[in-house]
C-alpha positions as a Python dict, from the first residue, in 0.01 Angstrom:
ca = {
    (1, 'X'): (0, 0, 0),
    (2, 'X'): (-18, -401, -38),
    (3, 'X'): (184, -562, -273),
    (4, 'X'): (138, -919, -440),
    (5, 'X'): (340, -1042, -742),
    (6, 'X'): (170, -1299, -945),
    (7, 'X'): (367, -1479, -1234),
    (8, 'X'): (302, -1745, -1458),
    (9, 'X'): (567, -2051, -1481),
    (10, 'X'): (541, -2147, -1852),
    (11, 'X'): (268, -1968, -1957),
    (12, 'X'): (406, -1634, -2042),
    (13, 'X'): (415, -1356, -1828),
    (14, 'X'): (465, -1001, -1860),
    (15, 'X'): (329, -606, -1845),
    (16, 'X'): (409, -404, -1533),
    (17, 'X'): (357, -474, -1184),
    (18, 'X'): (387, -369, -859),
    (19, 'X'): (756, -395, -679),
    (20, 'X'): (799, -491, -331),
    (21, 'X'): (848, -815, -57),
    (22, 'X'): (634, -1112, -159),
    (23, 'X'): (630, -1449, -332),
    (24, 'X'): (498, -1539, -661),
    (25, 'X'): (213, -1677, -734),
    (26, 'X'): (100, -1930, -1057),
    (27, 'X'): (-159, -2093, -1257),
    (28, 'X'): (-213, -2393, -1129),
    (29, 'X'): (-411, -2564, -1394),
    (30, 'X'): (-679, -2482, -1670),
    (31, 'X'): (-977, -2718, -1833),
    (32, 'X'): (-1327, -2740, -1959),
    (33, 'X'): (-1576, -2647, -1764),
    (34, 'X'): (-1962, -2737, -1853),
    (35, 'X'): (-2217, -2463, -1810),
    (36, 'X'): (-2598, -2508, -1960),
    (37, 'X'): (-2963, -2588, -1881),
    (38, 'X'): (-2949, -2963, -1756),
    (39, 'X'): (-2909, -3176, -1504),
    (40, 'X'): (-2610, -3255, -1312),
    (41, 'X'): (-2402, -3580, -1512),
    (42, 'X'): (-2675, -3549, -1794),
    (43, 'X'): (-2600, -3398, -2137),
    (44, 'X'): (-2594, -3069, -2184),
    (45, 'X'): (-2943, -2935, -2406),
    (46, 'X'): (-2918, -2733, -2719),
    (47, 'X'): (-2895, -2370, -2523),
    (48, 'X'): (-2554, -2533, -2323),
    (49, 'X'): (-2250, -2354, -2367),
    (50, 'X'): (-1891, -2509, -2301),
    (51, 'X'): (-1612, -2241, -2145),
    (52, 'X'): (-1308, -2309, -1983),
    (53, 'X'): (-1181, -2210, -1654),
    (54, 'X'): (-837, -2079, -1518),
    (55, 'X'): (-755, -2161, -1144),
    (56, 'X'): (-495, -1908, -975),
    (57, 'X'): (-277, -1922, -704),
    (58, 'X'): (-30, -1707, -512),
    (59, 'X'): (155, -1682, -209),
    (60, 'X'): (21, -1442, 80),
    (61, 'X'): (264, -1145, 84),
    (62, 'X'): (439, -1052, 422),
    (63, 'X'): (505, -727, 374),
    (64, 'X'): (356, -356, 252),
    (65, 'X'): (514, -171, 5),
    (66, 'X'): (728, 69, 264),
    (67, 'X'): (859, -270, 414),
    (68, 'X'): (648, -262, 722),
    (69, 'X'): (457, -563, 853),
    (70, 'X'): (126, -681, 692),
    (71, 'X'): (-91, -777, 947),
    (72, 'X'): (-425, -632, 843),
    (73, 'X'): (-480, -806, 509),
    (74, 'X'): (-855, -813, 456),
    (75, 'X'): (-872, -1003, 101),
    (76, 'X'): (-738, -998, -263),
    (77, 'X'): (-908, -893, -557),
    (78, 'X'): (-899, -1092, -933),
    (79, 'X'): (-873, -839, -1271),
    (80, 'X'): (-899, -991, -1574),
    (81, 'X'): (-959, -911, -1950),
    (82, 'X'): (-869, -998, -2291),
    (83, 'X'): (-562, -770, -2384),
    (84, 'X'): (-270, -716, -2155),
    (85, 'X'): (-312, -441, -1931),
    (86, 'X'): (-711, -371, -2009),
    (87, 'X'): (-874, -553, -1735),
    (88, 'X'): (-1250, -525, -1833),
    (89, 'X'): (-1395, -774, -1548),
    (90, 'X'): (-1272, -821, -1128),
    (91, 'X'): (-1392, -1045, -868),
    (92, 'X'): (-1344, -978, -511),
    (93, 'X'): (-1225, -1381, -382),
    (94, 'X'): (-1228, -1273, -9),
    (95, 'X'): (-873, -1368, 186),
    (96, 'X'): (-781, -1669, 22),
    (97, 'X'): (-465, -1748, -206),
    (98, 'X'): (-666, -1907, -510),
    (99, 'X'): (-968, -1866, -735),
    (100, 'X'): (-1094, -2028, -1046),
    (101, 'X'): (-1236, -1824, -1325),
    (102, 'X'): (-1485, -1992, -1543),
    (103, 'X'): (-1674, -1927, -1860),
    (104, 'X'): (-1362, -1790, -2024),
    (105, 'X'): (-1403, -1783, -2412),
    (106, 'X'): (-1128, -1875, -2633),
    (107, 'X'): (-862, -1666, -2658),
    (108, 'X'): (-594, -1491, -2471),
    (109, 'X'): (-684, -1395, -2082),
    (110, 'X'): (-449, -1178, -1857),
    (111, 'X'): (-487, -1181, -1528),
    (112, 'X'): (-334, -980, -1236),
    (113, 'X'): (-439, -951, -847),
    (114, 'X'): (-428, -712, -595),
    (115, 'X'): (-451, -693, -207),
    (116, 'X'): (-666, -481, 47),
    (117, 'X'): (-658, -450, 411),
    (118, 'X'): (-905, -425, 619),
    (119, 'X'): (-924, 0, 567),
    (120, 'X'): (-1024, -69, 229),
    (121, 'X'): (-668, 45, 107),
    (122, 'X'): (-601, -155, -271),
    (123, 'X'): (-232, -260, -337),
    (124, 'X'): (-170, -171, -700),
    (125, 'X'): (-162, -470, -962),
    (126, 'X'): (66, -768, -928),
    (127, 'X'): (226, -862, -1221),
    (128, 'X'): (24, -950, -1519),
    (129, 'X'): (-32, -1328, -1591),
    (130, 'X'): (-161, -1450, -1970),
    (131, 'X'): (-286, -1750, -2042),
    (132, 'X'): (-437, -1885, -2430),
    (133, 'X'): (-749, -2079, -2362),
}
C-alpha cells in the first residue's frame, strides 16, 4: 500500500489519514476563476458563472506503507467533497505532485489524495485538507 500525507499550513487540517514515510503536502494558493459562454479577455454573458479554484501540492512519498522502496508509483488520485470525510467527487491527476480544482462553490471543501502504482494498487487517504472558499 502507498502512502501520501497531505496537510494544510494555516488552513485547518484534520480527519484521519493514512500513517507511514512521506512528506507533507499544502495548498498552495486559492482564487477566482472565470467560467461562462464568452470569449477569452471579454466579459462574461448573462449564463457565466464565477467559481473559485484550489491548487494542491504535495511531496512524492519514498516509501510504501511496510517501509519498502517505492519505485513503481504510477499516479495520485484527488477526493474531494463538501463535509470532512464524505468525498463525493475524485480526479485521477496522473504522476504529478499538484492539481488545481476549479468551479468550487462557496463553502467548505476537504480534500485528501491518494497514490497508485503501476498494479493499480490505491494507497488509502492522506490526511484530510479543508479549505473555506
Amino acid at each position: 500500500m502507498l502512502v501520501l500525507l497531505l496537510t494544510l499550513g494555516g488552513c485547518g487540517s484534520g480527519g484521519s489519514g493514512s500513517s507511514g514515510s512521506s512528506e507533507g503536502g499544502r495548498i498552495v494558493s486559492s482564487g477566482n476563476a472565470i467560467s461562462g459562454s464568452g470569449d477569452s479577455g471579454s466579459e462574461q454573458g448573462p449564463g457565466a458563472s464565477i467559481g473559485s479554484s484550489v491548487t494542491l501540492a504535495w511531496d512524492k512519498p519514498d516509501s510504501n506503507s511496510d517501509g519498502s522502496d517505492l519505485n513503481d508509483l504510477a499516479g495520485y488520485k484527488v477526493y474531494y467533497g463538501t463535509s470532512s470525510n464524505n468525498y463525493t467527487q475524485s480526479i485521477d491527476i496522473g504522476n504529478t505532485t499538484s492539481a488545481v480544482i476549479s468551479n468550487l462553490s462557496s463553502g467548505t471543501w476537504c480534500f485528501a489524495t491518494t497514490a497508485y502504482d503501476s498494479a493499480g494498487n490505491e494507497s488509502g487517504y492522506s490526511n484530510e485538507a479543508c479549505k473555506t472558499i
